[in-house]
Structures are given as C-alpha cells and as structure tokens.
N, C-alpha and C positions, 0 to 999 in steps of 0.2 A: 504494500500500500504506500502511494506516496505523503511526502509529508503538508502536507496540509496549508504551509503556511511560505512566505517566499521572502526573501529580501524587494523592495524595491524604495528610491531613494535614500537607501540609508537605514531602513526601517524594516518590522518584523511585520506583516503584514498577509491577511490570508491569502492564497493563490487566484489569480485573476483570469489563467487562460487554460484553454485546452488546448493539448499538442496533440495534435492526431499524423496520423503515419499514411496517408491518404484523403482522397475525397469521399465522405461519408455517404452514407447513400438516400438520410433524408437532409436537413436543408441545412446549410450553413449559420452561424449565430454568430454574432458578436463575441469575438473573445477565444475565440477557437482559430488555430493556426494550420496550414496547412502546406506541404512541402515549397519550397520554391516552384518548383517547375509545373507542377499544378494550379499554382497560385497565377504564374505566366500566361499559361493556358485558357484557364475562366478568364483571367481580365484581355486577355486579347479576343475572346468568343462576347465579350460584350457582359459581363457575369454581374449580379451584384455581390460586390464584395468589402460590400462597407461595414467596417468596424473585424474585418476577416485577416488575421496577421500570414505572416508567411517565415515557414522553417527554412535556414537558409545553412546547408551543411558546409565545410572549410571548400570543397570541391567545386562549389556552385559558382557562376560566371557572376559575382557581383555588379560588373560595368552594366547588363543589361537592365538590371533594377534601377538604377541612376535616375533614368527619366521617371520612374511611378513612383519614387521615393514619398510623396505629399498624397498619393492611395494607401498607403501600407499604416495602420496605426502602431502595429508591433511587428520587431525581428523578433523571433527566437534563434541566438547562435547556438548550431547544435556541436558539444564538446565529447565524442564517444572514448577519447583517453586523454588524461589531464597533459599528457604531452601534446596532442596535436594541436598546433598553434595558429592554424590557418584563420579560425573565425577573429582571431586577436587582430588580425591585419583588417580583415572586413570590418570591423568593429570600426577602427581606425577610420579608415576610408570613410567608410558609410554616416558615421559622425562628425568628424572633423572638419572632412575634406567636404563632403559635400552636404554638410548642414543639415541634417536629418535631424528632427526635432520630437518622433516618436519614441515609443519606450523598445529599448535593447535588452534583451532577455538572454543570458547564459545559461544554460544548462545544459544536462549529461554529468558528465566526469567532473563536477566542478564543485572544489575545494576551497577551505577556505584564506588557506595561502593563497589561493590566485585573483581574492575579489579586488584588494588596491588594484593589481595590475590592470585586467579588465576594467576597473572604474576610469581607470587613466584615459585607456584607450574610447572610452565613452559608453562602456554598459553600465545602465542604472538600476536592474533587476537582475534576481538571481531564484534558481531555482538549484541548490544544493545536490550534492551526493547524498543519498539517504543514511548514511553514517554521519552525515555532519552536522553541530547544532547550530540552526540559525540565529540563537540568541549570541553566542559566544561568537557565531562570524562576525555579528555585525559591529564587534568588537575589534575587529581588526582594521576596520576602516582610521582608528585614532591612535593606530600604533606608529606611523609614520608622520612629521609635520613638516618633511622638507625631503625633495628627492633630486640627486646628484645628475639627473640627465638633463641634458640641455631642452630647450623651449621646444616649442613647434616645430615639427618637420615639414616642407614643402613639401607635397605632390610632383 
C-alpha cells in the first residue's frame, strides 16, 4: 500500500495525484497522470485533458513537450533507481530553462538524500520510497543554508 501522504512545497501533505501506467478505460479526472506518450497522443487527437498530468520517464524526448508546457498542470518525474539521473536534467530544463510554473512530482526510487538536490533543480513535490518517512525528509530540506556551486547555468 502506498503511503498516503507526499511532500509538496516543503510540507507533509496528503497525496494529490494518480499515477497510472496507461490510458484507463473509463474517463480521465483531474489529478490522474498519464504516461508521456499517451498524454502526446490524446492532446494531438484533440482530447480533453485539462487538469490530466503526464508521467515523463528519464528516456522521454522532453524538447517535444516544450510547446504544451502551459497544458500540463503536473510532471510526475519517474525515478525506477535512485541512481538514474536523467529526470534531474529534465527537471532542470523543464523549470528553469523554460519556465514551467506547474507542480514537479518525483517519484519511484526517491530518497531522502536526494530531495535538496531535486528541489534545486526545481521539483516541488515528492512522492517517497515507501521505507522512507516523510516527516523526517522534510527535515532535510534545512540541513543545508548555503551550496558551493556556482549560479545559473545557460542552456
């Protein structure tokens, strides 16, 4: 069973979305996410997909999301081992670079060593490994007050 409740902004807060691993078979809802390329799909067939996020795996072509970036209310980056670091770039990207002002969701494999990092790079939500406690993570956001790398990176 998952755990019930998620990080977002900083804070302990009950979970807000559904991650599904496909298109369901009865009707899409607000808050329910669904793979990238799916998500591609419906909004190019004309779909309503409002308030409908999209799971965006480290392999996924981010550039092509670019232009519908102000459709999408929520990413979910998905993390399947705390090593693979591809969604950390997307993050980047999709935040920084190109101003995306929705909510960035982590999860999968995601510890709580990695939320500073993740928060840097612009995710504001978390959704835990289920060994981990979300009270004690969100504790780790004020363990650091000052970080040795340099400013903004260009694109």
């Amino acid at each position: 069973m998952a755990e019930p409740r998620m990080i977002l902004d900083g804070a302990v807060v009950p979970r807000r979305f559904t991650l599904l691993d496909g298109v369901p078979d009865g009707p899409l809802a607000p808050g329910m996410a669904i793979p990238c390329h799916d998500w591609q799909r419906l909004h190019a067939a004309g779909a309503d997909l409002d308030g409908i996020g999209l799971i965006l795996e480290g392999h996924c072509d981010v550039a092509a999301l670019r232009e519908h970036l102000d459709d999408i209310p929520f990413i979910a980056l998905h993390f399947p081992k705390f090593t693979d670091g591809r969604c950390y770039t997307h993050a980047r990207r999709i935040r920084h670079f190109w101003g995306y002002t929705g909510t960035l969701l982590a999860y999968g494999d995601v510890l709580r060593d990695q939320l500073v990092y993740l928060w840097r790079v612009g995710v504001n939500a978390f959704y835990l490994r289920q060994d981990q406690d979300v009270h004690e993570a969100v504790r780790s956001f004020s363990l650091y007050t000052a970080f040795y790398q340099y400013g903004p990176v260009q694109a």
